[in-house]
TORTISE-146906 format. One record per residue (C-alpha): x negated, y negated, z negated. Coordinates in pm, whole numbers, plus 32768, in hexadecimal, padded with zeros to 4 digits. Each point is the difference from the previous one (the first is absolute). Layout:
BEGIN
XYZ
...
! end
This chain:
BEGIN
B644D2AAD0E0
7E9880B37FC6
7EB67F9A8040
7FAF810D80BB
80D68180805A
7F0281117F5A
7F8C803B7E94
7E5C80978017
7F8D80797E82
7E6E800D806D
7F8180738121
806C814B80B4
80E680E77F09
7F627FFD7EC0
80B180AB7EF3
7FD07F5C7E75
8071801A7EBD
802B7ECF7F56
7FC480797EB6
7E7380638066
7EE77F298012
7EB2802C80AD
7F0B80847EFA
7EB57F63808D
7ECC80BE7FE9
7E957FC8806B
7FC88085818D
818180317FFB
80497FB481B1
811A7F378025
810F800C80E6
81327F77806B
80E280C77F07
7F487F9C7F0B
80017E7A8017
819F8033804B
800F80E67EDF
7F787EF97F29
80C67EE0809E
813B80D37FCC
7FA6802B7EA3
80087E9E7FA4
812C7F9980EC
80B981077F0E
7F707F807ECB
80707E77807A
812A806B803E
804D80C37ECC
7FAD7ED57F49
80FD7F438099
811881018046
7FFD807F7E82
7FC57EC77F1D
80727EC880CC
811480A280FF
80867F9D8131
80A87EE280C0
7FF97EBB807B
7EB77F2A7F60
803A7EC380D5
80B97F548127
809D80D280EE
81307F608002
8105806480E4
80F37F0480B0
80E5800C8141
7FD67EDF8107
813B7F2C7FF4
81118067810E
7F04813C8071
7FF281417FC7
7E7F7FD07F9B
7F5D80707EC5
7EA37F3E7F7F
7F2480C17F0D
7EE67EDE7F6C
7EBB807F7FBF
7FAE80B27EB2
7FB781317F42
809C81217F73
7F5A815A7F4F
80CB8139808D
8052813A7F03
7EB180C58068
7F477EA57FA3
7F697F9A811B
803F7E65803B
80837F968109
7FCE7E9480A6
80C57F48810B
7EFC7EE08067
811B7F4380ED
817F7FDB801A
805F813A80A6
819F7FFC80A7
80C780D680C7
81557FF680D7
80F180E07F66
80BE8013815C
7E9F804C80A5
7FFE80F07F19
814880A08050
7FDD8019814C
7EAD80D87F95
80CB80B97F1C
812A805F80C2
805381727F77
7FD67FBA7EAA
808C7ECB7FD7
815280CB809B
7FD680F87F32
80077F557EDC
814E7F3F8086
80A1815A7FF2
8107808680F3
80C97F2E8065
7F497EC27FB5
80C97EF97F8A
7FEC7EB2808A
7F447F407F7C
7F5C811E7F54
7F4D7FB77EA7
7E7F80778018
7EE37FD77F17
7E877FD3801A
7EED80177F1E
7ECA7EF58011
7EEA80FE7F96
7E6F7FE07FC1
7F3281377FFA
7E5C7FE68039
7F5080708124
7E787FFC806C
7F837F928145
7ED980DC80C8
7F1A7ED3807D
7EBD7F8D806D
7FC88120810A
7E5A80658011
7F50810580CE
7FA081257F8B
7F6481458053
8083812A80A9
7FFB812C80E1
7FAE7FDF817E
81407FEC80F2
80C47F3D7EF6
81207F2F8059
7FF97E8E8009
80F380127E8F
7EF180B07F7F
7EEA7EE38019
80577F2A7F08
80F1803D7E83
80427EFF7F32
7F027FA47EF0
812E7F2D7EF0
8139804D7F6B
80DA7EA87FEB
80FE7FE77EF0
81547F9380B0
817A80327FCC
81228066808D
81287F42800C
81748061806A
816880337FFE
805B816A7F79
81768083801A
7FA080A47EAA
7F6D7F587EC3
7EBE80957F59
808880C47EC3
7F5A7F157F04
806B80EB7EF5
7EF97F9E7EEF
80627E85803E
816680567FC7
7FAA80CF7EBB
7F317F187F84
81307EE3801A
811480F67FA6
7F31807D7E9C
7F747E897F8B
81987F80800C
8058814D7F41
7EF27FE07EF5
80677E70800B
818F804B7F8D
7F6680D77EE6
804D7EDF7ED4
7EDD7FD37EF1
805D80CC7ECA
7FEC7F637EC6
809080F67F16
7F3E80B57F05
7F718116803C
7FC98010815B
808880BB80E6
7F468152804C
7F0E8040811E
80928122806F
81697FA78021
7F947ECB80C7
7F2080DD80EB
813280E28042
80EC7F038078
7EED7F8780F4
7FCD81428071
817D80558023
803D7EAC80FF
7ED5808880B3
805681688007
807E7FF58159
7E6C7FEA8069
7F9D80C47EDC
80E08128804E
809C80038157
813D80BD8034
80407F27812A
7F5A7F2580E4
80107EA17F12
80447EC0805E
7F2E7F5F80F0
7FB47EBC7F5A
80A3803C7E6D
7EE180827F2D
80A57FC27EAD
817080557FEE
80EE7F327F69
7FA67F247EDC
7F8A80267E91
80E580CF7F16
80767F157EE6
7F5D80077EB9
7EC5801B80C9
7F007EFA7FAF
7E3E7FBA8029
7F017FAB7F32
7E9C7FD5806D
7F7881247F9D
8158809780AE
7FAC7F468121
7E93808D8030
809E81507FE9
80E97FBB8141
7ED77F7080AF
7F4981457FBD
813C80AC807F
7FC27F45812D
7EA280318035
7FEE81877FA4
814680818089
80E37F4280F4
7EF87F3380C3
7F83814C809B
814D8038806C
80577E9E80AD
7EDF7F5F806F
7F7C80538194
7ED980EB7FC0
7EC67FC480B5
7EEE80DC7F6C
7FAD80917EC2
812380DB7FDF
80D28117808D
80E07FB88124
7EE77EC8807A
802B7F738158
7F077F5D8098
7FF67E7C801E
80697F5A8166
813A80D67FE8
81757F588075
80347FD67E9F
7EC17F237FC1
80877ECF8039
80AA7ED17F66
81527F768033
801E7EA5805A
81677F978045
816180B6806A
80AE7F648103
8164803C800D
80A17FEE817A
80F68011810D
7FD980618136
80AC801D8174
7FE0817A8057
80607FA3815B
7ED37F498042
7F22801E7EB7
7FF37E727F94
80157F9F7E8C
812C7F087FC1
7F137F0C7F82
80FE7F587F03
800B816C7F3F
7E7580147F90
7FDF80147E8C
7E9F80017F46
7FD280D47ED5
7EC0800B7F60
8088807E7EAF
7F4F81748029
7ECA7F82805F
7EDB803B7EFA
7F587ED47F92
7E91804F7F46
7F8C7EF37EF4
7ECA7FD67FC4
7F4780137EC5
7FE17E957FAC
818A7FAC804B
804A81147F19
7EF27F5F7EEA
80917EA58028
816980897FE7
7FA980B57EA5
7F4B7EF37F89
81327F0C804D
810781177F5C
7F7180297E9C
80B6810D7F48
80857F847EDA
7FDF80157E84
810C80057EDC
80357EFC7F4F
7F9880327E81
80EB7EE37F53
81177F7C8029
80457E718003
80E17FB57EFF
812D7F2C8032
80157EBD7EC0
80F57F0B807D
813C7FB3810E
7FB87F3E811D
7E9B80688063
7F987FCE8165
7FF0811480CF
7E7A806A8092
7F9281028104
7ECF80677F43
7EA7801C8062
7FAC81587F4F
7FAA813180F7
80B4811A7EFB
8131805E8063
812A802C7ECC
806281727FB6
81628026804D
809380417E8F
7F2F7EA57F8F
80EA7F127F24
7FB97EA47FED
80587F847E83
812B7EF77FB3
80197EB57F26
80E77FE27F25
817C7F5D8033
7FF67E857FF0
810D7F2F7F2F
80EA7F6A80DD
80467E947FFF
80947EEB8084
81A98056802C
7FC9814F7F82
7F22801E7EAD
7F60816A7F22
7F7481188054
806E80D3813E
80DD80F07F49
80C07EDF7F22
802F7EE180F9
80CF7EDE7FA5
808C7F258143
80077E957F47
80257F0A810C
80597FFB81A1
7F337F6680CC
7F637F3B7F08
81497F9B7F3D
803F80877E96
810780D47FB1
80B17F6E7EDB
7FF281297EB8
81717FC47FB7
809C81548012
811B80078144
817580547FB9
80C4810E80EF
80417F37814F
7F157EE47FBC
7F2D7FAD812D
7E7E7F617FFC
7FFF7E9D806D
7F187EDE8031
802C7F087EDE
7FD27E918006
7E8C805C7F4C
7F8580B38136
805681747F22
80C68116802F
80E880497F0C
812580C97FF3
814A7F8E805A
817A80317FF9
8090806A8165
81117ED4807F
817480757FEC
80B780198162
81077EF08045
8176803E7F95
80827F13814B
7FBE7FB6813C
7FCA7EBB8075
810C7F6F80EB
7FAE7FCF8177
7F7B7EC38081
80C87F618147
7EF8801A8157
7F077EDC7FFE
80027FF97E66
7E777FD57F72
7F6A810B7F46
7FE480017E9B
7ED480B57EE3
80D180697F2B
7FD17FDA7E64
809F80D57F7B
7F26813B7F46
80D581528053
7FA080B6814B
80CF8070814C
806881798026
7F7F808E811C
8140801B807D
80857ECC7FDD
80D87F4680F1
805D7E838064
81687FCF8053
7FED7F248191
80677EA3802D
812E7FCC810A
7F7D80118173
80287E99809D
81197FF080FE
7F59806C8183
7F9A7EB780EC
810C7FD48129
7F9E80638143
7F707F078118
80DE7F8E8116
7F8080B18156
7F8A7F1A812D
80CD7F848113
7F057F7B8108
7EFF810480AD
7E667FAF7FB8
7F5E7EF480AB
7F3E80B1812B
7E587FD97F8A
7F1080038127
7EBD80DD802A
7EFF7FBC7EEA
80C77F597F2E
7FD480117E85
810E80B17F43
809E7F6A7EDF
80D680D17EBE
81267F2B8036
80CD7F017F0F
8155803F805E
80E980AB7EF3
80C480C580E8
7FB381508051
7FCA8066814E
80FC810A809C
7FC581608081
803A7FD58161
7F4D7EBB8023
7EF07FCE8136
7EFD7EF48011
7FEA7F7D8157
7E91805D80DD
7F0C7ED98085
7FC98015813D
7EDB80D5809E
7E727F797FE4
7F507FCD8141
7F08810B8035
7E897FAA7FF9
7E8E80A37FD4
7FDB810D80C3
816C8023807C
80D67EF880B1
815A7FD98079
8154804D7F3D
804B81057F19
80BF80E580CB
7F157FC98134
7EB680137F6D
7EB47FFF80BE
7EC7804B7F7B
7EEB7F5C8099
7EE580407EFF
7F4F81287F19
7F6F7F777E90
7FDD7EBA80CA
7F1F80848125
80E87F97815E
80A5810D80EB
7FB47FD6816C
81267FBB80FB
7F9E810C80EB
813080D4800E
7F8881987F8B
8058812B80EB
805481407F68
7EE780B07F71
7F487EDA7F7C
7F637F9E7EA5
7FBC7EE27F50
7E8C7FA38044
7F297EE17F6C
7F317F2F810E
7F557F2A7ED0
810D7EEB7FDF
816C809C808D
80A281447FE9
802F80738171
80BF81338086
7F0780FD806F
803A813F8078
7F97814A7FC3
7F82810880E5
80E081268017
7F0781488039
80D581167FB0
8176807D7FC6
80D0811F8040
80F280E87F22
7FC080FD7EE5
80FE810B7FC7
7FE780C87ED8
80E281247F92
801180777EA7
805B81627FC9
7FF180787E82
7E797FCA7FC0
7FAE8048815F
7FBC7EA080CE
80087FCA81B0
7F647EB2804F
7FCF7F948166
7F7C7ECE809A
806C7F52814F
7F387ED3802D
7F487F1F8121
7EBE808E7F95
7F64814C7FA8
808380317E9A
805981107F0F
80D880187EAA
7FEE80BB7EC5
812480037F02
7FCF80397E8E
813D80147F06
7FB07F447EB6
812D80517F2D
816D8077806A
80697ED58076
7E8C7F6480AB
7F3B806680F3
7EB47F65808C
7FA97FF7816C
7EB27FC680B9
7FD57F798130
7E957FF680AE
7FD87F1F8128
7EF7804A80E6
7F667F3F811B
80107EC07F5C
7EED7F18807F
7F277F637F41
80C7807B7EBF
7ECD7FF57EFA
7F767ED280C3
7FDF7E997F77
81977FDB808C
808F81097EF4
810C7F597F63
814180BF8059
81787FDA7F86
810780FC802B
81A37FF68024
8112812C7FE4
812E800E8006
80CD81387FB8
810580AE80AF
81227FC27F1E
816A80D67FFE
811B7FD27EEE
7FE381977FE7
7E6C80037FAA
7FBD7EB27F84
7E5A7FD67FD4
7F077F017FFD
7E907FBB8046
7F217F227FA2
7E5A7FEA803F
7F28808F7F23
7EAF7FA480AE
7F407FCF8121
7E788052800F
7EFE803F80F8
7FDB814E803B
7ED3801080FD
7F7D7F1D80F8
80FD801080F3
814D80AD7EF8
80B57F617F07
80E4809F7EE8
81667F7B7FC5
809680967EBC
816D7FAE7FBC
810A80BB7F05
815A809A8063
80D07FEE7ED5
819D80017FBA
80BD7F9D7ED6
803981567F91
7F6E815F806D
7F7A7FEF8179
80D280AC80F2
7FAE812980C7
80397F5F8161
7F317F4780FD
7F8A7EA97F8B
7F4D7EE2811B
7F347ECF7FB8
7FA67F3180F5
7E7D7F6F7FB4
7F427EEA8091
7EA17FC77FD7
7F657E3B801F
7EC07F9F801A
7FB97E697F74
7FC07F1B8108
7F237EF17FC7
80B17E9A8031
7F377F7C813B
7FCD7EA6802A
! end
């Protein structure tokens, strides 16, 4: 995307050097070098300005964004500087079909797939801004006789405009990537605090060493790692150490990393491929067959992409992030029990800081003295008596609400005698204790209750719906006793007659018409009966299908033009396809269809079938899917189902 296809510096070929000005002088004549020399001149200076003190990248908007279930990308208007410096501005959302752009693409985009191209096969594109200017405003001017009508008129303005597109390669960004890789090196280097310093030169050196892959090449270095590995330990910054690395920066491995436009050895003129500003990566996969992004696959990545601040953001953000100050004293600590504060002072506490202690309180309450000669005098709030305990003596609870030592009880020299069942329970007085181990001798076990007589007259027969009852009788019932049945219910509801002749002449209450059916026939519902209706045989015949190994044989034989397709599932299932053709009407308002087999069977290869489903196929074919399966694995022999194919037929009248 481009305003416009060519790039005009002035008019006709005018060769400059940005580093001259026009030195202006009285009767000087003036020509067209001149004025471009001296336009060129400050275009450089501009862009110096920018490209050496501020940098490059996105300044606003330009956001990008893929359309929702499309392989679209959106760019919103906004501005960006590129490395020479020159700005760039997109005045309106700018977007582009990646598949469009495929199809425009076809070579490369292959290329890139390599050989052979997998499938899907993973590509990615580059969203990339770069600065072009626009030859407009086309006047007349003068010339030799016989010109050609191209030589009449030349345009009189140069337009800034961009160029916007989708690049199988990313611009090298290599000052960008130094400038992120060096600030998180110099960021893991801790603040030293130690006395004296460290030295100025052994810092330097161990920045120069994780940057002597750019400083002295033995081999190509890594395309986006500028500052190998991280800080040695022991290594620590000051700000006076810090100022040193930043000169480091400036003096010696800036020259190396950043893209050189002017000024220098090696420059390269600005409008270059490498002029221009990465916006997004998009990460994708794509159909070599036909060259169409799977649109679920698209991913966004706009973590490369520059981003320029300006001036003011960066003011506001320093003057929101004070550095701080140590603190000079140190709040001392006078009793227990203080509440804890956050603080409102803006020093920060040195890390060896030591906040003062109070000193030990005197305990109280059940334990009295100091900390190191503690006396426990009461538990709970109940004194401890100060008689002195004997060997064995336990603490109790007196009748004066103290404790006070005590002599342990003595066990009990007997046992007492066992109580006969249904005795009542008794305290006890006495003052010695049970052993653990102790045992009561049993009372006698009463003598067993005689068994109950058994009955000598069968149950009394109960009718239906009668309530049952537990019985008073104190005989027991024997084994091989029977009660005797009621006799049947009448039938009623929905079904009449007796229970071995049963008739049903309704469904969930709705009546069942007396016409007798025919074979065929359904169940329709005419608003207040169910009536036999029929359905419309269209199609039938005989599918043969013969399995051998993985290789499957299906044929067809039916009343109408048909074929079949066979399809094993597993060992012991296969699926088979019919298509019926010449159906009439078969995607019409009349589509409902219904469908019977019935399998060949034979004791030797017992299978079954049964319908898998039936759809509408085309206007005038229908598909009927049904299943071939046996118990066990499918044998290899020749296996018939017989098919029919029903159409509804609306109840009439």
């Amino acid at each position: 995307m481009a305003c416009c296809g060519n790039t005009i510096t002035g008019a006709g070929s005018v060769a400059v050097d940005d580093g001259k000005r026009v030195n202006y002088v009285q009767g000087m004549l003036l020509g067209v070098d001149d004025f471009v020399q001296e336009q060129a001149y400050h275009r450089a200076r501009q862009h110096e300005l920018a490209r050496e003190l501020l940098g490059y990248g996105t300044v606003r908007g330009l956001r990008v964004t893929v359309d929702a279930g499309t392989a679209r990308v959106r760019v919103t208007p906004g501005m960006a500087w590129t490395p020479s410096g020159a700005p760039v501005c997109v005045g309106s959302e700018q977007c582009c079909d990646i598949n469009a752009w495929l199809a425009n693409h076809r070579d490369a985009a292959r290329a890139a797939f390599g050989s052979p191209a997998p499938s899907p096969a993973p590509l990615t594109l580059h969203v990339v801004l770069s600065y072009r200017d626009c030859a407009v405003d086309a006047v007349p001017i003068p010339g030799e006789p016989c010109r050609s009508d191209d030589d009449l008129n030349a345009p009189s303005r140069l337009a800034d405009g961009f160029r916007l597109e989708l690049r199988l390669d990313a611009p090298p960004q290599r000052e960008e990537m130094a400038v992120r890789d060096f600030a998180d090196w110099i960021a893991r280097v801790p603040v030293d605090t130690g006395s004296p310093p460290q030295g100025e030169a052994d810092f330097l050196a161990a920045l120069r060493a994780a940057a002597m892959a750019w400083l002295a090449p033995t081999s190509p270095p890594p395309p986006e790692d500028f500052m190998l590995g991280l800080p040695p330990p022991g290594l620590e910054t000051t700000d006076s150490l810090l100022r040193a690395a930043l000169r480091l920066w400036t003096t010696e491995l800036r020259p190396l990393w950043r893209a050189r436009f002017g000024c220098g050895p090696g420059a390269t003129a600005p409008g270059g491929a490498d002029d221009a500003v990465l916006l997004a990566t998009l990460q994708l996969q794509v159909a070599p067959e036909d060259l169409q992004v799977v649109l679920a696959s698209i991913v966004l990545d706009e973590s490369r992409r520059p981003v320029l601040l300006s001036l003011r953001m960066v003011q506001e953000l320093i003057a929101q992030n004070p550095a701080p100050e140590p603190a000079t004293s140190v709040v001392a600590e006078t009793a227990y029990g203080q509440l804890a504060t956050a603080g409102t002072g803006s020093a920060y506490a040195r890390a060896d800081h030591s906040h003062g202690t109070p000193p030990l309180p005197v305990l109280a309450g059940d334990a009295t003295g100091p900390v190191g000669t503690t006396s426990v005098v009461r538990l709970r709030g109940r004194t401890i008596e100060a008689t002195a305990p004997s060997p064995g003596d336990v603490l109790a609870l007196s009748s004066t609400n103290t404790w006070a030592p005590k002599a342990m009880p003595q066990p009990a020299g007997s046992v007492p005698a066992g109580l006969s069942f249904g005795g009542a329970g008794v305290v006890g007085t006495n003052a010695t204790y049970a052993r653990a181990d102790h045992v009561h001798p049993l009372p006698a076990l009463p003598p067993a209750p005689p068994v109950p007589p058994a009955a000598t007259t069968p149950p009394t027969t109960l009718a239906f719906g009668d309530t049952a009852a537990v019985g008073t009788e104190t005989a027991y019932a024997r084994a091989d006793h029977r009660h005797g049945a009621a006799s049947l219910p009448a039938l009623g509801g929905d079904v009449t007659g007796q229970i071995g002749n049963v008739r049903v002449v309704r469904l969930r209450g709705v009546p069942l018409a007396k016409n007798e059916p025919v074979p065929g026939q359904l169940l329709l519902f005419d608003g207040k009966n169910w009536v036999p209706g029929g359905v419309e045989p269209f199609s039938s015949g005989i599918v043969a299908v013969e399995p051998a190994g993985n290789a499957l044989g299906a044929t067809v034989t039916a009343s109408g033009p048909a074929r079949a397709k066979a399809t094993r599932l597993n060992a012991a299932t296969l699926e088979v396809v019919v298509e019926l053709r010449e159906i009439a009407d078969a995607d019409g308002p009349r589509k409902g269809f219904t469908g019977h087999l019935t399998p060949e069977w034979s004791d030797k290869t017992p299978v079954l079938a049964y319908l898998r489903r039936i759809e509408v196929a085309a206007a005038d074919a229908v598909l009927l899917s049904f299943v071939i399966f046996a118990s066990g694995e499918l044998p290899n022999s020749l296996h018939r189902v017989h098919f029919t194919l029903h159409r509804f037929v609306p109840v009439q009248g």
